[in-house]
C-alpha positions in Angstrom: 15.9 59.6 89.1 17.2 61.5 91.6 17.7 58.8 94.1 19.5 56.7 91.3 21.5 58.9 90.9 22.6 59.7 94.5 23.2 56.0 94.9 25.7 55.7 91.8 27.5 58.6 92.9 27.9 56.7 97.2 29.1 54.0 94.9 31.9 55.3 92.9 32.4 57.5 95.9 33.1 54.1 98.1 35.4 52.5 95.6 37.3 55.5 95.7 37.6 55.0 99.3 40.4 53.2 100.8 40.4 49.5 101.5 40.3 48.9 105.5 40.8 45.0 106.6 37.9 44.3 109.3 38.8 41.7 112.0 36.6 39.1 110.2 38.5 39.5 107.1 41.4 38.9 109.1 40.4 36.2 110.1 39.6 34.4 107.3 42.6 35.1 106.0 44.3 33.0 108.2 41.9 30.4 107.8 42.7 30.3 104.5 46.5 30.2 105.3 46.2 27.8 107.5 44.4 25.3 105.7 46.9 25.8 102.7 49.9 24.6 105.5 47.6 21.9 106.5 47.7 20.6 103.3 51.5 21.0 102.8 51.9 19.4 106.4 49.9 16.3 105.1 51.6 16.0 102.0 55.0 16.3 103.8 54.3 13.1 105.6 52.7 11.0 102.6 55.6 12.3 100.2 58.4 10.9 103.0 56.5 8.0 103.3 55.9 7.1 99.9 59.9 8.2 99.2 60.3 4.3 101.3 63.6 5.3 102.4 66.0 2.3 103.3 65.3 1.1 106.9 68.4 2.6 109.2 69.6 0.8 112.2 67.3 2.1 115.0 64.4 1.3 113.1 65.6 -2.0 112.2 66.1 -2.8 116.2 62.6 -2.8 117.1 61.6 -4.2 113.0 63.6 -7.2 113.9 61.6 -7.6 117.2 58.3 -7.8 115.6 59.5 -9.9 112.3 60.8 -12.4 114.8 58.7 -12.9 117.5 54.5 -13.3 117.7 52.3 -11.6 119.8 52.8 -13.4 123.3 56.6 -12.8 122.9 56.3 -9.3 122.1 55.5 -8.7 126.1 58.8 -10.2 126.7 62.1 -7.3 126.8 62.7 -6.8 123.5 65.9 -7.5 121.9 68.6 -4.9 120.3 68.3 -2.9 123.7 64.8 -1.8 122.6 61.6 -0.8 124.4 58.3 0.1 122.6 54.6 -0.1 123.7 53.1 -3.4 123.5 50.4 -2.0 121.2 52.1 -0.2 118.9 54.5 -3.5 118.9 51.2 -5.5 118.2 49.6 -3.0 115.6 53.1 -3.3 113.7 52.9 -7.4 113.9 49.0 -7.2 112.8 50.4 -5.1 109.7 53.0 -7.3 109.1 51.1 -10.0 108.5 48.3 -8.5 106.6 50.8 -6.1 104.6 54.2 -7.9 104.4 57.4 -6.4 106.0 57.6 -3.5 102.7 59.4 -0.3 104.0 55.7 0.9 102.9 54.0 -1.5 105.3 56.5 -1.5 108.3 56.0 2.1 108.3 51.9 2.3 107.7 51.1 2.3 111.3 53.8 5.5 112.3 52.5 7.2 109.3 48.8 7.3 110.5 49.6 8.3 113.4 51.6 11.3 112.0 48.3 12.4 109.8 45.8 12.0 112.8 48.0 14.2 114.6 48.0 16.7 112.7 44.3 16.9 112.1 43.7 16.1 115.7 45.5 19.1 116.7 44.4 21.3 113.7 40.8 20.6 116.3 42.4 21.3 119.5 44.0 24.6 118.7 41.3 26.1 117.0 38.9 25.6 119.8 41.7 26.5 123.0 43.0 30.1 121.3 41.8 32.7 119.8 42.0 32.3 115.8 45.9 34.1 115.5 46.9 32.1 117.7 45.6 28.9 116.2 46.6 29.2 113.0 50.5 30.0 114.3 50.3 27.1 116.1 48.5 24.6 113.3 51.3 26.1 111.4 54.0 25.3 113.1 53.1 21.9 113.6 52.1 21.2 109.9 55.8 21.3 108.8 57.8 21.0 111.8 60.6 18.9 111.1 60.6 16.1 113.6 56.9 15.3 113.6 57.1 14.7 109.4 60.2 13.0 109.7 59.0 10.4 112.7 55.7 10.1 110.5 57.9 7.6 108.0 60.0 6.1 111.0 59.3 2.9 112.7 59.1 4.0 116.3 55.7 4.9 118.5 56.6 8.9 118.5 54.1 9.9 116.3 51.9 7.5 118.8 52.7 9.9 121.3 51.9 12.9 120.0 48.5 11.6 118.2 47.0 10.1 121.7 48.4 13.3 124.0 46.4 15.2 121.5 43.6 13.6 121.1 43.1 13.6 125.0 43.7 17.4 125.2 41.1 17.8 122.4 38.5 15.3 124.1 38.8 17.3 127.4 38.8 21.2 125.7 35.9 19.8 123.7 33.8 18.7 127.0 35.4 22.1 128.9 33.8 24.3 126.1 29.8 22.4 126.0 29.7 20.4 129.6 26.4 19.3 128.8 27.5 17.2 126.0 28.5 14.5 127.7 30.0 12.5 124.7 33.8 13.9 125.0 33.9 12.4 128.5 32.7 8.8 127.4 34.8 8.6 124.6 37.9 10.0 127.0 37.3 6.8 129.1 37.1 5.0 126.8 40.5 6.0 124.8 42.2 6.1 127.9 43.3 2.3 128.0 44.4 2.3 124.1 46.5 5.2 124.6 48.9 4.2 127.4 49.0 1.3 125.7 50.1 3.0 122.4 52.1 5.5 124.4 54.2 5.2 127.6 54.8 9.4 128.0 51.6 9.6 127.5 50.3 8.7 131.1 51.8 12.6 131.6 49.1 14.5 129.6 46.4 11.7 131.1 47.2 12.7 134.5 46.8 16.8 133.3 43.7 15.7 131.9 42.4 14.8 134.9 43.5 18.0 136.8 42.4 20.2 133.7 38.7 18.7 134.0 38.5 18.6 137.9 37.5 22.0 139.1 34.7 22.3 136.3 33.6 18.8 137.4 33.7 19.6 140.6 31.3 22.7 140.2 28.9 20.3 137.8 25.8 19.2 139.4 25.3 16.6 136.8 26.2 13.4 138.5 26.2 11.5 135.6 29.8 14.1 135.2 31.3 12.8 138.2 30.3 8.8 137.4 32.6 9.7 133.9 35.0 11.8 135.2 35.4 9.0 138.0 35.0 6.5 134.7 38.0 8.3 133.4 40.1 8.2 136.3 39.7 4.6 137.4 40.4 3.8 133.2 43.5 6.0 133.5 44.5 3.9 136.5 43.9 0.6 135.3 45.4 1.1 132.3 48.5 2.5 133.8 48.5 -0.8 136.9 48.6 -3.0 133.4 51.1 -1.2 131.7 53.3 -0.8 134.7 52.9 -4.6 135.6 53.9 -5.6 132.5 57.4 -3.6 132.5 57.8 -4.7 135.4 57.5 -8.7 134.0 59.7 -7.8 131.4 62.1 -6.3 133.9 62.3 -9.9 135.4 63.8 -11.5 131.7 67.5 -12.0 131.3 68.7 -9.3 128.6 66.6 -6.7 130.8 69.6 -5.4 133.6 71.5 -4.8 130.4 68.9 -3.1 128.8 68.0 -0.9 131.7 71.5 0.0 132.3 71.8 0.8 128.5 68.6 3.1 129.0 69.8 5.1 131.8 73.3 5.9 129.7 71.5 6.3 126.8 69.0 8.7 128.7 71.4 10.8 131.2 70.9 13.7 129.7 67.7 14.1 130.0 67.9 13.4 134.2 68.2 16.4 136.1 71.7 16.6 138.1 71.7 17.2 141.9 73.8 20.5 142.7 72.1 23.9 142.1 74.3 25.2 139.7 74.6 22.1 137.6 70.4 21.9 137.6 69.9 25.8 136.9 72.9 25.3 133.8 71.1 21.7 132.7 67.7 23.7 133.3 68.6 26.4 130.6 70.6 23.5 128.5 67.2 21.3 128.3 64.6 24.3 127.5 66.8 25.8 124.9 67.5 22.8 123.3 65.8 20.4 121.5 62.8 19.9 123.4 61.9 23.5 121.4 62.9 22.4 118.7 59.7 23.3 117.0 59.5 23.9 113.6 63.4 23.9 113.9 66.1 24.2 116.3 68.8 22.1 118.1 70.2 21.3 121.3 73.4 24.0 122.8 70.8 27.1 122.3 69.6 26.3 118.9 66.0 26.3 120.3 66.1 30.0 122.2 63.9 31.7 119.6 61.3 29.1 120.0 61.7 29.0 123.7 61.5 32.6 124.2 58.1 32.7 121.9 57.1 29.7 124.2 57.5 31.8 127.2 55.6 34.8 125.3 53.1 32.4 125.0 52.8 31.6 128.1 52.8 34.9 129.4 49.9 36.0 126.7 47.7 32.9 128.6 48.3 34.0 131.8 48.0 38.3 130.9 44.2 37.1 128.9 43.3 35.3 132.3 43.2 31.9 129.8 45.1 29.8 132.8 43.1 26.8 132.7 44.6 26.0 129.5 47.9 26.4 131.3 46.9 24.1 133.3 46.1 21.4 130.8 49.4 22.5 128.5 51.8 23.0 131.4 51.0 19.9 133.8 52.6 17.2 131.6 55.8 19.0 131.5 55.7 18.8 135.5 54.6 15.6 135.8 57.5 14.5 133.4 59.7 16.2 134.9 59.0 14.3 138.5 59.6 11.0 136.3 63.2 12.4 135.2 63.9 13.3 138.8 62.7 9.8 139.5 65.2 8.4 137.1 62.0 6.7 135.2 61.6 8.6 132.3 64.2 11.3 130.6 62.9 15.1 130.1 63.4 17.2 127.1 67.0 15.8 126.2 65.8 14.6 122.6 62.9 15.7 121.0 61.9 12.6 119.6 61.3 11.2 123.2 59.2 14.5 123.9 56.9 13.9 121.4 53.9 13.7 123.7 54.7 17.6 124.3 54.5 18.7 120.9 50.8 20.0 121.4 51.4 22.0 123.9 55.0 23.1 122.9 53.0 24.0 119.5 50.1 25.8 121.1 52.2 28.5 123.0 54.7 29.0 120.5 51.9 30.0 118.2 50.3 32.1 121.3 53.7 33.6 121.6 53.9 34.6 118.2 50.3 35.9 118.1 50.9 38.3 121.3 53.9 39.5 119.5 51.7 40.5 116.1 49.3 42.2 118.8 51.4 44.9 119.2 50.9 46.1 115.5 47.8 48.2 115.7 46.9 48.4 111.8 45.3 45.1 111.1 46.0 45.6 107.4 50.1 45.6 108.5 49.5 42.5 110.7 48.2 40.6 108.1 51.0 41.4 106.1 53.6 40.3 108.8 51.1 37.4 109.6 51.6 36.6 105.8 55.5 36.3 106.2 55.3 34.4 108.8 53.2 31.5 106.8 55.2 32.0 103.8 58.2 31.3 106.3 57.1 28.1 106.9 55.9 27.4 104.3 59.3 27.5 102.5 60.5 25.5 105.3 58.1 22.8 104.8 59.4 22.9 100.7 62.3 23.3 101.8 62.2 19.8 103.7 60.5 17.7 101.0 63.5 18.9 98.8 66.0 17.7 101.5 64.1 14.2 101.6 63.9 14.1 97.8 67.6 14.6 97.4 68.7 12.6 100.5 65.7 9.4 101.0 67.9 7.0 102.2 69.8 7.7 105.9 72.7 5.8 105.5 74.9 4.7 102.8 74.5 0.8 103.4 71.3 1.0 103.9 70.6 1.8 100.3 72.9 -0.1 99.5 71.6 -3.0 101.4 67.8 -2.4 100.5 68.5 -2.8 96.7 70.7 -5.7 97.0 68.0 -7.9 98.9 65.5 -6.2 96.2 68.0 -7.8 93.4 68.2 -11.1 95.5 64.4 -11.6 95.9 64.0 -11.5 92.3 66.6 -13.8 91.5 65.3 -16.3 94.2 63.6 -19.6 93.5 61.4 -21.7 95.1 63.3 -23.7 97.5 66.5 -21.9 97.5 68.7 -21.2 100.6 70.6 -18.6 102.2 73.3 -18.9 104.2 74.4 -15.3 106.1 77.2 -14.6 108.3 77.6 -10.8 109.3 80.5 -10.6 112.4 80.2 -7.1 113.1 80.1 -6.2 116.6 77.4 -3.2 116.6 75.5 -1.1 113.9 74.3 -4.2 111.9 71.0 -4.3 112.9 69.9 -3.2 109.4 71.5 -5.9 107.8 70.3 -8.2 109.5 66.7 -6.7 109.1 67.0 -6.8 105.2 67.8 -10.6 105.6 65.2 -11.1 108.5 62.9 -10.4 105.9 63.5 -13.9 103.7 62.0 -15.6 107.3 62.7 -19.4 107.2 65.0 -19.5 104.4 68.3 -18.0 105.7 70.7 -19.9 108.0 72.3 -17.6 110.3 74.8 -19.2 112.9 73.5 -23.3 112.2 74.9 -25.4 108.5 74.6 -24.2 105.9 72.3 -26.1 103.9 69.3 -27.1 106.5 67.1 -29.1 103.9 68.7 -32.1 101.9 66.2 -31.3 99.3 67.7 -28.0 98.6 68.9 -27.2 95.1 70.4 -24.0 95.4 72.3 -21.7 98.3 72.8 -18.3 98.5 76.3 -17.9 100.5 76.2 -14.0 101.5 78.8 -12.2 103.5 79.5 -8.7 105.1 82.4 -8.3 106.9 83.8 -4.4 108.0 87.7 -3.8 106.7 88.9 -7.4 106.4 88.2 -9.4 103.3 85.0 -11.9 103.7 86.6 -14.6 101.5 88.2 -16.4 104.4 84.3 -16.7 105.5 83.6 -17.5 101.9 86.1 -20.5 101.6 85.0 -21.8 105.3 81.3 -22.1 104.0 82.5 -23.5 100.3 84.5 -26.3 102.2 80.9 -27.3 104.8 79.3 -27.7 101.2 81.4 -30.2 99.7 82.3 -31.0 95.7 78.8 -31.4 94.6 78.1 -27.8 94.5 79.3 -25.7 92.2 79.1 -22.0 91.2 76.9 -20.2 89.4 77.2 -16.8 89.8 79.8 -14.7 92.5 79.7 -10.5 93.1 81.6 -8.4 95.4 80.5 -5.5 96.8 82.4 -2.2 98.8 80.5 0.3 100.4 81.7 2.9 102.4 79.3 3.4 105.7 78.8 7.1 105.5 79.8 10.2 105.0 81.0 10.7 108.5 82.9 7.7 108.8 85.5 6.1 107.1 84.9 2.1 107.9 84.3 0.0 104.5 81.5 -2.8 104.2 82.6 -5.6 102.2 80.1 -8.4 100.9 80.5 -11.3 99.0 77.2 -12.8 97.2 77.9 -16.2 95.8 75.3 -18.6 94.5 75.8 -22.2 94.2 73.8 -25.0 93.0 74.5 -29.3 93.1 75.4 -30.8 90.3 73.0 -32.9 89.5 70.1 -29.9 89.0 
């Protein structure tokens, strides 16, 4: 009885007794936390996706590529002053045929990409930092703005950042259990199909190999040095192949323009050659976009992030955690050589810098995590740890508002997506369309949303190609002057046995930004004796 009732009196006595957070508690907090942003980060990149957003012009570029050519041409220079990996070009013609050339479909292979990251990463960090650090960094990632948005773009950035990931998880995964010997095989084995994928990529292959060398080197497993060699004579290969084959394409007509396009297009992410100017473009580049993680901008909009980088960094180095330096801070050298080479442009856009995301993300979330250190009561930590992932998780919100609102990236292209939408279903079997469009640049989506009719449309030859042919579409977008004189020209090529069935006009002004009008004239004509 006596001992009963001892016990009931510890017990009331303990809940009495102030709550104190234990380190494990904390950290299942932020697991908890972090898996909740995981899950926002996903559905940020299938709720963009499934928004399907009218095609803009930069996507359209490389879309018109791969709707026009097959595979063997597709290792030719691209068109529209493009370049893109030939297996990301191939995947996007394999999906186009299988899928259709949908916004959905043309945008399936980005949009993988875009979730693997984000689960490959949500591996890598939790295994290379301690579990504060981690979950800033999965975080940060999850909802950052540029790898959702890219996720629904037709472009090979979210490529980049998926296979520069996946080899820094591979190696940390090998680094942690060496005699596993599973991470190396599969890391020469990925090798080939990720500088494929990914040209920047090459970078954070090369750090690989320097990240996994002095632990190889103290292995006494030989079977480690045959796949470490494995990996490194892959790596190689794969990048001889690669390399050969720009240099082919570097040998086509349209490629001196294209390279000279490339290096304007590019200049600001090549270091200059006086001091001054490289310590001012130094500051410029690192402060810029290339931080620009969850948000930021280039003229200093990205100090925060870049001072929290550099906390980071300094956390790695003060908790004797270099090697992972080494593996986070290699491809940013070995970029940087290609800059200086005038090969390949450093941190002047993040979207081109895609491959550093990992390791941008990783010390950022160190940085953040060293700064939280500093609050002795783990009970008042969590609760700044907590306004920190409500933070961004308001951001991440906050962006699949913005996408709701504002799908579509330019006026036309709306425009231009429901009027083919309204043409396809007014099409018949057989019908023609004849489409002139004499506007000098930024017409690339146009074109696309006509590209996508294949055999049908007659773009600079007559215009009716079969004599079988009971009906034409005559369809015309000029920019400011009126495209009836177009109109008339076309109308006299067809001769009196047409006649009209249905005529619209549209207007369209190009953006918000600027004031140029986009006329079009859709008129549909059939023979007379239908």
């Amino acid at each position: 009885m006596a001992t009963a009732l001892e016990a009931l009196t510890t017990h009331q006595l303990a809940d009495k007794a102030p709550f104190e957070l234990s380190r494990r508690d904390y950290v299942r907090q932020l697991r908890r936390m972090t898996t909740w942003l995981i899950a926002l980060g996903l559905c940020a990149r299938l709720f963009r996706y499934l928004l399907s957003g009218s095609i803009w012009n930069d996507e359209a570029a490389v879309a018109l590529n791969i709707i026009r050519r097959d595979f063997e041409g597709l290792t030719h220079a691209l068109d529209e002053m493009q370049v893109a990996p030939i297996f990301f070009l191939w995947a996007e013609r394999a999906v186009l045929l299988v899928l259709g050339s949908s916004e959905h479909a043309m945008r399936f292979v980005p949009c993988l990409f875009g979730l693997g990251g984000l689960i490959v990463f949500w591996d890598f960090a939790r295994r290379v930092v301690p579990p504060p650090a981690a979950a800033f960094a999965i975080g940060i990632m999850a909802v950052a703005r540029w790898p959702v948005m890219m996720s629904s773009t037709i472009k090979p950035y979210t490529a980049d950042m998926f296979c520069s990931t996946l080899l820094m998880a591979l190696a940390v995964r090998w680094r942690q259990q060496p005699d596993r010997l599973w991470p190396l095989v599969a890391l020469a084995a990925v090798v080939p199909f990720t500088l494929g994928m990914s040209y920047p990529t090459v970078f954070v292959a090369g750090s690989v190999s320097v990240y996994l060398l002095p632990a190889v080197w103290r292995c006494p497993d030989r079977r480690v040095t045959a796949l470490f060699a494995g990996y490194n004579v892959m790596m190689l290969a794969a990048f001889a192949v690669v390399f050969s084959l720009v240099l082919r394409q570097g040998a086509d007509p349209q490629a001196a323009a294209l390279k000279e396009f490339m290096r304007t297009y590019w200049k600001h992410g090549f270091p200059p050659g006086g001091v001054p100017d490289f310590i001012w473009w130094s500051v410029k580049i690192h402060t810029g976009r290339l931080m620009s993680y969850p948000w930021g901008d280039g003229n200093g909009g990205s100090t925060l992030t870049c001072l929290l980088f550099l906390t980071g960094v300094w956390s790695c180095v003060r908790s004797d955690n270099r090697y992972i330096l080494l593996l986070c801070l290699t491809p940013f050298a070995l970029n940087f050589v290609a800059a200086a080479l005038g090969q390949y442009p450093y941190g002047a856009c993040t979207r081109l810098s895609m491959h550093l995301a990992p390791s941008i993300c990783l010390l950022i979330g160190c940085g953040i995590s060293r700064i939280l250190e500093t609050v002795s009561s783990l009970e008042r930590r969590l609760r700044w740890t907590r306004g920190v992932f409500v933070v961004l998780g308001l951001f991440g919100i906050a962006e699949m508002v913005a996408d709701a609102v504002k799908p579509h990236r330019e006026f036309y292209g709306r425009w231009m997506q429901r009027m083919t939408l309204d043409l396809e279903r007014q099409l018949e079997p057989g019908d023609e369309i004849a489409f002139r469009c004499p506007i000098p640049k930024q017409r690339e989506t146009l074109d696309w949303y006509m590209a996508r009719f294949g055999e049908r449309v007659s773009w600079h030859g007559p215009t009716v190609t079969h004599p079988d042919t009971l009906r034409v579409w005559l369809i015309v977008i000029t920019v400011q002057e009126p495209a009836e004189q177009i109109e008339t020209k076309f109308r006299s090529t067809l001769g009196q046995e047409w006649v009209s069935v249905s005529r619209t006009e549209h207007q369209i002004q190009a953006n918000e930004a600027e004031r140029w009008t986009i006329k079009c004239v859709v008129h549909c004509l059939a023979r007379r004796s239908q």
